[in-house]
C-alpha positions in Angstrom: 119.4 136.3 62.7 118.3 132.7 62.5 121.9 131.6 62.1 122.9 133.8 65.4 119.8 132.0 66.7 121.5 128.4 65.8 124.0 129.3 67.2 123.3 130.3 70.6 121.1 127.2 70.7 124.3 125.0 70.1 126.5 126.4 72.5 123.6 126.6 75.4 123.2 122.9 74.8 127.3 122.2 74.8 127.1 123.9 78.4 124.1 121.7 79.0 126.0 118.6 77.7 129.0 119.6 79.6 127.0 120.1 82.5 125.1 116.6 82.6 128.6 114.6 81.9 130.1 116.1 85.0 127.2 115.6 87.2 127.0 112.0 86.2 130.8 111.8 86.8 130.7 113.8 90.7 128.0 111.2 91.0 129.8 108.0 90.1 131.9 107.1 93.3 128.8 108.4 95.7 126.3 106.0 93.9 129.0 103.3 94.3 129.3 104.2 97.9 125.4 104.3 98.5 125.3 100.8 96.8 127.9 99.9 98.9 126.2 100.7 102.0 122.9 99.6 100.9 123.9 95.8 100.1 126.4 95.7 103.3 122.7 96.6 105.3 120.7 93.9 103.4 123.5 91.3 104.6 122.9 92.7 108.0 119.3 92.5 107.7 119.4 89.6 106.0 121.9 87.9 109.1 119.7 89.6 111.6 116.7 88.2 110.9 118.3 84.5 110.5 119.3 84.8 113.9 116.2 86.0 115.4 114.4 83.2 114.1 117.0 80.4 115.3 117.0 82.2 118.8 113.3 82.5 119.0 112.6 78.4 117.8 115.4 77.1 119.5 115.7 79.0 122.9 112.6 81.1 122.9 114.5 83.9 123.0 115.3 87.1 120.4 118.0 89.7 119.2 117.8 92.2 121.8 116.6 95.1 119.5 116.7 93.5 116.5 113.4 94.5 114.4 114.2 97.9 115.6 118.0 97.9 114.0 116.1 96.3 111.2 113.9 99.5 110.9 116.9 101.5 111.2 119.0 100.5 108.4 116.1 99.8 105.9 116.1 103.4 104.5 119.3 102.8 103.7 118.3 99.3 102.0 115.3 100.6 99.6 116.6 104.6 99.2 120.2 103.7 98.2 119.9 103.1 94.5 117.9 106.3 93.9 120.1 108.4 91.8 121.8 104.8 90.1 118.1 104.2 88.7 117.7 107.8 87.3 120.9 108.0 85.9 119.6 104.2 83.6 116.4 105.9 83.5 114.7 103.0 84.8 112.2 104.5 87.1 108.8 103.9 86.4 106.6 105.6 84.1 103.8 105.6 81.7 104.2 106.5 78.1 101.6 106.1 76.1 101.4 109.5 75.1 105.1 109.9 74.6 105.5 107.4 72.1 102.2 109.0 70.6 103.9 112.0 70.1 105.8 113.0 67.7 109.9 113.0 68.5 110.1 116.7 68.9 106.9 116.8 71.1 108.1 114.0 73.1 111.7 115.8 74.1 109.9 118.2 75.6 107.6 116.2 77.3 110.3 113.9 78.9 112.4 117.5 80.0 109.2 119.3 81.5 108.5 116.2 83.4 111.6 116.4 84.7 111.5 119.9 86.1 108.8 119.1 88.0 110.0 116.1 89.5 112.9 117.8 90.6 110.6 120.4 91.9 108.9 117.7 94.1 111.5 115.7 94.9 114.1 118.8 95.9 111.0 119.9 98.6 111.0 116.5 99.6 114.9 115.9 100.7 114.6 119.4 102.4 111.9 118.2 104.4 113.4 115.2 105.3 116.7 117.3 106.0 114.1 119.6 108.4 113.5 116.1 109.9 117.0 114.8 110.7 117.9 118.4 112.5 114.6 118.2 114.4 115.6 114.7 115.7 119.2 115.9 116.9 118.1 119.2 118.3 115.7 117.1 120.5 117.8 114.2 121.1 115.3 111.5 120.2 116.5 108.1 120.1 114.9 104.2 119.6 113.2 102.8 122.3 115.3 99.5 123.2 118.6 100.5 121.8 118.5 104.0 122.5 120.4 104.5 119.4 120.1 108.4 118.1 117.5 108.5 115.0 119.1 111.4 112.8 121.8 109.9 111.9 120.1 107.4 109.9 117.4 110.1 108.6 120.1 112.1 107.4 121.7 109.4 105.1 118.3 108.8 104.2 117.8 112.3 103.0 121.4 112.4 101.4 120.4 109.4 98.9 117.4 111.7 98.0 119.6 114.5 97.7 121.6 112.3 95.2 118.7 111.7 93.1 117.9 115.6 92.7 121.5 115.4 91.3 120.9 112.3 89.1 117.4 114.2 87.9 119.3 117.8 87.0 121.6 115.9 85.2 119.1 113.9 82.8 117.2 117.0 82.6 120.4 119.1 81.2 120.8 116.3 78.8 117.2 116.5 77.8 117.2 120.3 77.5 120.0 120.5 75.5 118.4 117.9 73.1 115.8 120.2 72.9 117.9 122.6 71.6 119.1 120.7 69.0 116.4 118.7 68.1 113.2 119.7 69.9 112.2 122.7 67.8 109.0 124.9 68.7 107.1 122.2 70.1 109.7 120.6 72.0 110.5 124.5 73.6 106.7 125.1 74.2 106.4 121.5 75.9 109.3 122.8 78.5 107.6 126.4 78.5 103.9 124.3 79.3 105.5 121.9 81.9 107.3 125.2 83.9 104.6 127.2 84.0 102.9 124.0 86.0 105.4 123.4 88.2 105.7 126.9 89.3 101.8 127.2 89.7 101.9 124.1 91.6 104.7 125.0 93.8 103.1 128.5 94.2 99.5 127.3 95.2 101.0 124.7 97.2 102.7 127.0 99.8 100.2 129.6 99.4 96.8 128.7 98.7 95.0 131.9 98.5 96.6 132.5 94.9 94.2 130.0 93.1 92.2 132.1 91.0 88.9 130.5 91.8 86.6 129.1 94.7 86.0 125.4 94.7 83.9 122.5 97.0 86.1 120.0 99.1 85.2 117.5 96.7 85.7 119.5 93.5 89.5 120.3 95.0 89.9 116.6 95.4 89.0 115.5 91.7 90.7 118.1 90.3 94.1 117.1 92.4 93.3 113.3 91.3 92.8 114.6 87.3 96.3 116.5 88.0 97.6 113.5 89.1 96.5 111.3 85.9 97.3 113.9 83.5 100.8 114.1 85.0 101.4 110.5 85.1 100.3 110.0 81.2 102.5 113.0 79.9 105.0 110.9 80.7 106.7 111.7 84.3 107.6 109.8 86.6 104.7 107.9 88.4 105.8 109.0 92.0 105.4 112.4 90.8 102.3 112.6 89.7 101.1 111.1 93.4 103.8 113.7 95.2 101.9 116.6 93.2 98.3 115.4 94.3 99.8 115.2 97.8 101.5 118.3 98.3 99.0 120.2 96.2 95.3 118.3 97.7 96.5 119.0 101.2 97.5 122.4 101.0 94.1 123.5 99.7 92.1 120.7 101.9 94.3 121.7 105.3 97.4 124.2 104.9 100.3 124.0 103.6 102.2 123.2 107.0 100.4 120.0 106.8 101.2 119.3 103.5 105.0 120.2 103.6 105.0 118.3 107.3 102.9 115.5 105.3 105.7 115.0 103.0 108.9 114.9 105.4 107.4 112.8 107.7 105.2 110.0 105.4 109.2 109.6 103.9 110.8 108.8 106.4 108.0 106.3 108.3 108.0 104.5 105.3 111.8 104.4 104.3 112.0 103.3 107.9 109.0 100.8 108.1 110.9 97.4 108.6 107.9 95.6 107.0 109.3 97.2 103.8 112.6 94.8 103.6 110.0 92.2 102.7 110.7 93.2 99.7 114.5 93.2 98.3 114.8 90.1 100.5 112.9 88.2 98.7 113.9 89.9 95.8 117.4 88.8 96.2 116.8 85.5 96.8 115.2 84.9 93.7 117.7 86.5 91.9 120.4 84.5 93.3 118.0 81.5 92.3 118.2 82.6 88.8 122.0 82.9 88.9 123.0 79.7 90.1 121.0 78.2 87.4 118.5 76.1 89.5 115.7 77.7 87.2 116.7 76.3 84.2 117.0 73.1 85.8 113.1 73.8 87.1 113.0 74.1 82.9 114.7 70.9 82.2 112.5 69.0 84.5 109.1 69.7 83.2 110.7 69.4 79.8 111.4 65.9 80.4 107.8 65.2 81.7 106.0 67.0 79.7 107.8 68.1 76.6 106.6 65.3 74.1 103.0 66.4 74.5 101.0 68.7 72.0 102.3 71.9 73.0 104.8 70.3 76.0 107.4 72.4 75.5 104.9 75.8 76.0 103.2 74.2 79.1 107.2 73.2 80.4 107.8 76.4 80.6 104.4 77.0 82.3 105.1 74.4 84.9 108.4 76.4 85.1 107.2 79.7 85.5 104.8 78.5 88.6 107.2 77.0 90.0 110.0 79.9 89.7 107.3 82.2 90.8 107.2 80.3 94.3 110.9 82.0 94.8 110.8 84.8 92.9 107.7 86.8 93.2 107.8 89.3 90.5 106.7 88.5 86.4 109.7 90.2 84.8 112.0 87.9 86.0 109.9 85.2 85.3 110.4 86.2 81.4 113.4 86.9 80.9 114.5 83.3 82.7 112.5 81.4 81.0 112.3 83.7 77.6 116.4 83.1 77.8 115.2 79.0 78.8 112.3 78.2 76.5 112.2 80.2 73.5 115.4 78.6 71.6 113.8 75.1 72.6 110.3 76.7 71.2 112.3 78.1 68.2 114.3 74.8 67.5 111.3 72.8 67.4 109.0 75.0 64.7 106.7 76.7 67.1 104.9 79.2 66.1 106.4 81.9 67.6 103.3 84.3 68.4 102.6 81.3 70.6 105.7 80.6 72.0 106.2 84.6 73.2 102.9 84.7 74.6 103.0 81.9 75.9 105.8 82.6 78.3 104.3 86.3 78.9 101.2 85.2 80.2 102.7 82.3 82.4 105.0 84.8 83.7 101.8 86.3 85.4 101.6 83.5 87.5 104.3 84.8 89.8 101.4 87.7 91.4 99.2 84.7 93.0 102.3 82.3 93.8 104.4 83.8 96.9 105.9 85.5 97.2 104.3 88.6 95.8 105.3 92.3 95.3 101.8 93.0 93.9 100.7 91.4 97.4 102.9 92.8 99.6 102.0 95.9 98.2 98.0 95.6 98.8 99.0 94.3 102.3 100.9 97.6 102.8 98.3 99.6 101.4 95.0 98.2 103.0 97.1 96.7 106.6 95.6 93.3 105.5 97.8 90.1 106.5 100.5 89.8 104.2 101.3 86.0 105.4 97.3 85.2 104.8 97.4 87.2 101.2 100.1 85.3 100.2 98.8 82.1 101.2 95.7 83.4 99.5 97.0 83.1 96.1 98.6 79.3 96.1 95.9 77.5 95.0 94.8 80.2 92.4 98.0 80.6 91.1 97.9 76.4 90.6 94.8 76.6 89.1 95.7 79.5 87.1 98.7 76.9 86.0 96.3 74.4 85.0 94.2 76.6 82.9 97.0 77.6 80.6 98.2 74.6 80.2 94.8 73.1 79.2 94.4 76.0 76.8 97.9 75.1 75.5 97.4 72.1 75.1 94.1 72.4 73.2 95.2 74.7 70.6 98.2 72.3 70.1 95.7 69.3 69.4 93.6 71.6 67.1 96.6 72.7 65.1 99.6 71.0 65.6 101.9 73.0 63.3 101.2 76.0 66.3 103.5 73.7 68.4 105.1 70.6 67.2 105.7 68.1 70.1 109.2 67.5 71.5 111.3 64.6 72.0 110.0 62.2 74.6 112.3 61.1 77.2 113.0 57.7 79.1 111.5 57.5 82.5 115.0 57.6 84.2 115.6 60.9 82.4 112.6 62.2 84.1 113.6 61.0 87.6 116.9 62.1 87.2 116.1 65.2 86.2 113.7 66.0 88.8 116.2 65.0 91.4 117.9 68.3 90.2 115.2 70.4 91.0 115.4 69.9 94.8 116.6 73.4 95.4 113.4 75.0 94.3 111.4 72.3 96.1 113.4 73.2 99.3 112.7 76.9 99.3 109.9 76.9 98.6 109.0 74.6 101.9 111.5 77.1 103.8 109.2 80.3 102.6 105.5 78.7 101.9 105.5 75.8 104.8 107.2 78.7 107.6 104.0 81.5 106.7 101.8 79.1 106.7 103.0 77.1 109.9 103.0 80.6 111.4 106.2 80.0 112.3 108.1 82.9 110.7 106.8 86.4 109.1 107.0 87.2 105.9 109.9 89.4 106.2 111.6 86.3 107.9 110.8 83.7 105.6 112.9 86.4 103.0 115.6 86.7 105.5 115.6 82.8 105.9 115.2 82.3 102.0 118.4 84.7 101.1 120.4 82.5 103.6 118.9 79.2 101.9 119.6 80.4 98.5 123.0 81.0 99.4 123.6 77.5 101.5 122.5 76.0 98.6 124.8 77.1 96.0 127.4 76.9 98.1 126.7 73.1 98.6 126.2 72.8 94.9 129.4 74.5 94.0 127.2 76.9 91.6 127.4 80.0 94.0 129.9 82.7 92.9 130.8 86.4 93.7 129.3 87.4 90.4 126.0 85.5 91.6 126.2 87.1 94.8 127.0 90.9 93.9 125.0 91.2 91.0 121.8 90.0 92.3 122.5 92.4 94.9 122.6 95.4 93.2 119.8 94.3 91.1 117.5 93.8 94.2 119.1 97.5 95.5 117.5 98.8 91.9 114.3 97.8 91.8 113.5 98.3 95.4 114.4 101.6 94.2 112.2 101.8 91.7 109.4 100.3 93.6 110.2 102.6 97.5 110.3 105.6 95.3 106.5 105.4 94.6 105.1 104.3 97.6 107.1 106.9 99.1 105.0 109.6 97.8 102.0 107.0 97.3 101.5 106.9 101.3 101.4 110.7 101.2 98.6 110.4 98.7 96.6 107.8 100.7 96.5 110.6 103.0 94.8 113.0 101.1 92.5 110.5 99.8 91.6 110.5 103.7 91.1 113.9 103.9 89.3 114.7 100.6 86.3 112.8 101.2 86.2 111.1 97.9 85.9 107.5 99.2 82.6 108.7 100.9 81.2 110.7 97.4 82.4 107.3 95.7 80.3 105.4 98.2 77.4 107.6 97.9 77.3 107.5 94.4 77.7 104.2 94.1 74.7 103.3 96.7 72.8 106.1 94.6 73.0 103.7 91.6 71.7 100.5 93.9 74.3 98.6 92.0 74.3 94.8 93.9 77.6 93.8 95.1 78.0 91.6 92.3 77.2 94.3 90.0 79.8 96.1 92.1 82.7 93.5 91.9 82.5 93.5 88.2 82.2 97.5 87.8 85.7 97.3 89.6 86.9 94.3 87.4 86.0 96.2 84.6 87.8 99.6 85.4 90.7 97.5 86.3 91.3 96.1 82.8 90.7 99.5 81.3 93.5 100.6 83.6 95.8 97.8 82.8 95.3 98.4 79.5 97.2 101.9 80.7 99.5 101.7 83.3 101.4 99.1 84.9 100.5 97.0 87.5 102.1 98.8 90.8 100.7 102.0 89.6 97.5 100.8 89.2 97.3 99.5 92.7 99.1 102.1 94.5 95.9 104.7 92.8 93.6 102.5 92.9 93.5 100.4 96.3 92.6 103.6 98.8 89.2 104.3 96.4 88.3 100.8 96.0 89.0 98.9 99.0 86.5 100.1 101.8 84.1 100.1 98.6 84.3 96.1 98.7 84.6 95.3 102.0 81.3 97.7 102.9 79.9 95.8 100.5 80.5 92.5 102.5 83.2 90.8 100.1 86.5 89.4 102.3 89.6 92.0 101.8 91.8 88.9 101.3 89.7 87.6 98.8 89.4 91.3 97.0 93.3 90.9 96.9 93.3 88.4 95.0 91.2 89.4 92.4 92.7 92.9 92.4 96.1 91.7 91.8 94.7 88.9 88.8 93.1 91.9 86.7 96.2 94.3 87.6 98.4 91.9 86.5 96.3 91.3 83.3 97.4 94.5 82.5 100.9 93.5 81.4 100.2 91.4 78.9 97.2 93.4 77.5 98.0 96.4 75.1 99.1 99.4 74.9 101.3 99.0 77.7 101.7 95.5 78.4 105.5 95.5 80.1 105.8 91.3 79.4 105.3 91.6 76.1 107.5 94.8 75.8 110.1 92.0 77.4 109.7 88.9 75.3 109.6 91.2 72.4 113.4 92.7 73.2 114.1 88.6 73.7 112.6 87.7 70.3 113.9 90.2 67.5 112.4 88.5 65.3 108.6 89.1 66.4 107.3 91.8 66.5 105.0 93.3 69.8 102.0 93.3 67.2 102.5 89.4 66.7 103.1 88.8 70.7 100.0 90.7 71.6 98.3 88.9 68.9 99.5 85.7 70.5 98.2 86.7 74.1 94.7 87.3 73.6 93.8 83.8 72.9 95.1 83.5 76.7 92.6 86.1 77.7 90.2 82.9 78.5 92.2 81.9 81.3 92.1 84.7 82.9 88.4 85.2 82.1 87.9 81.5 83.5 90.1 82.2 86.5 88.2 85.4 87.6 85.2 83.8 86.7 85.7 80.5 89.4 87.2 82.6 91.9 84.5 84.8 92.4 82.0 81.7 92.1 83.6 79.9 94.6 85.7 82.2 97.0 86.9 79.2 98.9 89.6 78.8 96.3 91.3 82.0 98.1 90.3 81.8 101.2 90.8 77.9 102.2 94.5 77.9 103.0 94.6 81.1 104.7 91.4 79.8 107.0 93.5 77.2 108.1 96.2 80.1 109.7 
């Protein structure tokens, strides 16, 4: 009987096999298409938004229409690497308790979580399908251009309707390595995980079936639990917030509102043209990065600074801030300068926990200097100025610069074997070298000197940046297809990654609206007759608990709608909160269990271990103590530059 058993088991997870391999392959030439058509509408965005801004300077006049095309063609920007992500498995989630688990466990984890997504997300392309045929049947087109909206929704909805494909086919994979390998644990995980998305599904469209009467408030915390425990079993983020969504405003409203919530919260934000912000930027730093001008950024400080104790750590420092001026997110601050700095580090004799966290925590640096994801996403979140938050973190992000490199430095002098000094170099190496960095220096005038002018918005300053970055390296010979295409599809990926949260994220802010929580919170709170310093700090301090968790753009996304009209009621500038917000969310990935930068120098450094890199990083935890510490002493430091706006 047990061989029969085995048997069966095999063959059901051949068919599963089978069944994955030829979804991936019907998928193969509509992913390329959607990429296609995603990076042909960032050009167009991208040219757009060049041309606006020369008309506008030059002849005071604009692109008839042109923030509205913008808005247009920006769902199909952010949604059209969707199903390419889930078939790498690179969206985001958190999993702690995954690799706690033991392997058998954790297959069934990572295939329930799965079946809900698809769940979710297969509700959510209907809706927006519901939304496309509603804009046809009633003819509804934009304002200036009077161009027909559903065309645009339904392509929208299409790339989500990939992704359901993309998810069925991961989750055959994962089922059928249940099969094989997942034994009763693995099957009961998938058993625990259906159950849940069926109950959730069920209660969702039809609220009368929960089994129990509940308070508003006990509703919401029990939706916001749900949403936790979802998120730390391991699936995806963005479903964990599409759950609380659907689920908290059924049983707060009806489920019209919460199906209506979904389709509609999609496509406003798919469509919101604030959001190509993002992969503009994005692309322009990656094409920075591929033409090589952040290595020379490397080579530079190297020259100046390199024969000091610990130079070569505080070059790449220097480097990072610097790089974080165009690129705007810490990932790709590691893995240029990991790629840069560690064989100089290595070549030397540094000590190699130093060397790795070194360039982890420096990384961090690319939050405070714009342009900033983490900012841009606050901005989004809490409507505050996205020109005066990223302006908000310059001189933070300097000082934050300074502080590492004094720290570096210090440790060096105290024990020179941590990190030996490097060669010094003539004074005409220097100036020669710095003469190569006048890419960087340009582009970051272009971005930071047209916000703060008030010249340009954000999103144009990306616009103008992309076309800078390009100009440039075509004038130095250095620009390529390669360094155009492939930074291209990279941006299309991690906008992706990041759209796909705030997606559903925006559909959670609204039942955090409706619930009434950030009232109870702010009752309790004044209950307790904590002072607003008191305050600040019990917010600081959950913040590094949740880092210690869950990835920055996670945390904020949760977090921001409870906390924010918590600080400002208690008086403290939303700019200013921002800032701080962002520092101790970003502390979060260099601080363990999670800590995605050291999770990336590690894969750079085989040789050291993540125990050794964290190790390495905490020393740097006075920095960020000391830069908390003066910015909340002195607020100026944030809030000077953007004054001057």
């Amino acid at each position: 009987m047990a061989a029969f058993t085995q048997l069966n088991n095999s063959r059901l997870a051949e068919t599963l096999e089978a069944m994955a391999h030829g979804l991936r392959r019907l998928l193969i030439w509509p992913n390329r298409g959607a990429l296609i058509l995603g990076g042909t509408a960032l050009v167009l965005i991208t040219v757009i938004t060049a041309i606006d801004v020369s008309l506008r300077n030059v002849t005071s006049t604009v692109v008839p229409g042109g923030t509205e095309f913008i808005g247009l063609i920006t769902a199909l920007v952010v949604l059209s690497a969707l199903a390419t992500v889930e078939i790498e498995r690179g969206h985001i989630h958190v999993d702690l308790i995954l690799n706690a688990a033991g392997p058998r466990l954790r297959l069934g984890l990572v295939a329930g979580g799965l079946l809900l997504t698809i769940a979710l997300v297969a509700i959510t392309a209907v809706r927006m399908f519901g939304q496309s045929n509603y804009l046809m049947t009633n003819h509804i087109v934009t304002g200036r251009l009077g161009l027909p909206l559903w065309p645009f929704v339904s392509v929208a909805a299409l790339y989500v309707a990939l992704f359901v494909l993309a998810l069925v086919a991961n989750l055959a994979d994962d089922l059928a390595a249940v099969l094989r390998k997942g034994g009763w644990p693995g099957r009961l995980a998938v058993l625990c995980w259906a159950a849940v998305t069926v109950g959730v599904v069920a209660i969702a469209l039809d609220p009368t079936l929960l089994p129990f009467e509940a308070s508003r408030v006990a509703k919401g915390l029990a939706c916001i639990l749900l949403c936790f425990a979802i998120i730390f079993l391991g699936a995806h983020v963005a479903t964990g917030m599409a759950v609380t969504a659907l689920l908290g405003i059924s049983l707060l409203i009806m489920p019209a509102a919460s199906l209506t919530s979904l389709g509609t919260t999609t496509v406003a934000v798919v469509s919101d043209p604030l959001w190509s912000v993002i992969p503009l930027f994005t692309w322009m730093g990656l094409i920075v990065v591929a033409c090589g001008f952040a290595e020379d950024l490397y080579r530079s400080a190297y020259r100046w600074i390199g024969h000091l104790p610990g130079g070569l750590a505080s070059a790449s420092t220097v480097a990072c801030a610097g790089l974080s001026s165009i690129v705007g997110d810490t990932l790709s601050g590691v893995y240029s300068m990991g790629s840069i700095a560690l064989p100089e580090m290595r070549k030397y004799g540094y000590d190699m926990k130093l060397a790795t966290a070194s360039i982890a925590c420096a990384a961090t640096i690319g939050v405070l200097i714009p342009p900033s994801i983490a900012f841009i996403v606050y901005g989004m979140i809490t409507e505050v100025s996205i020109g005066k938050l990223f302006m908000a973190g310059v001189l933070p992000g300097l000082l934050f610069t300074v502080l590492l490199i004094g720290l570096i430095t210090i440790r060096a002098i105290l024990n020179p074997s941590l990190a030996p000094r490097g060669e010094a170099a003539s004074w005409s190496e220097r100036w020669e070298s710095s003469t190569q960095t006048w890419p960087i220096i340009l582009l970051m005038l272009l971005v930071l000197g047209g916000i703060y002018s008030g010249a340009v918005t954000p999103n144009e300053a990306g616009g103008l940046g992309v076309v800078g970055a390009l100009g440039i390296g075509g004038i130095t010979r250095r620009l390529t297809l390669r360094a155009v295409w492939d930074p291209l599809t990279k941006t299309l990926r991690l906008t992706a990654g990041i759209i796909l949260i705030f997606m559903f994220a925006t559909a959670f802010g609204r039942f955090i609206a409706v619930s009434g929580l950030t009232t109870e919170l702010a009752n309790f709170v004044t209950e307790m007759e904590l002072g607003k310093y008191q305050l600040i700090a019990a917010i600081m301090m959950f913040y590094v608990l949740m880092g210690m968790f869950m990835n920055a753009l996670p945390a904020l996304v949760l977090t921001v709608p409870l906390f924010f009209p918590l600080a400002v009621n208690a008086g403290f500038d939303p700019v200013w909160f921002g800032v701080l917000v962002v520092v101790m969310v970003e502390l979060g990935v260099v601080t363990p269990p999670i800590g995605v930068n050291v999770f990336a120098i590690a894969s750079m450094a085989k040789d050291v271990s993540m125990y050794q890199v964290f190790a390495g990083v905490m020393p740097f935890w006075i920095a960020f103590v000391l830069l908390v510490v003066l910015l909340v002493v002195f607020p100026q430091i944030c809030l000077f530059l953007p004054s001057l706006m």
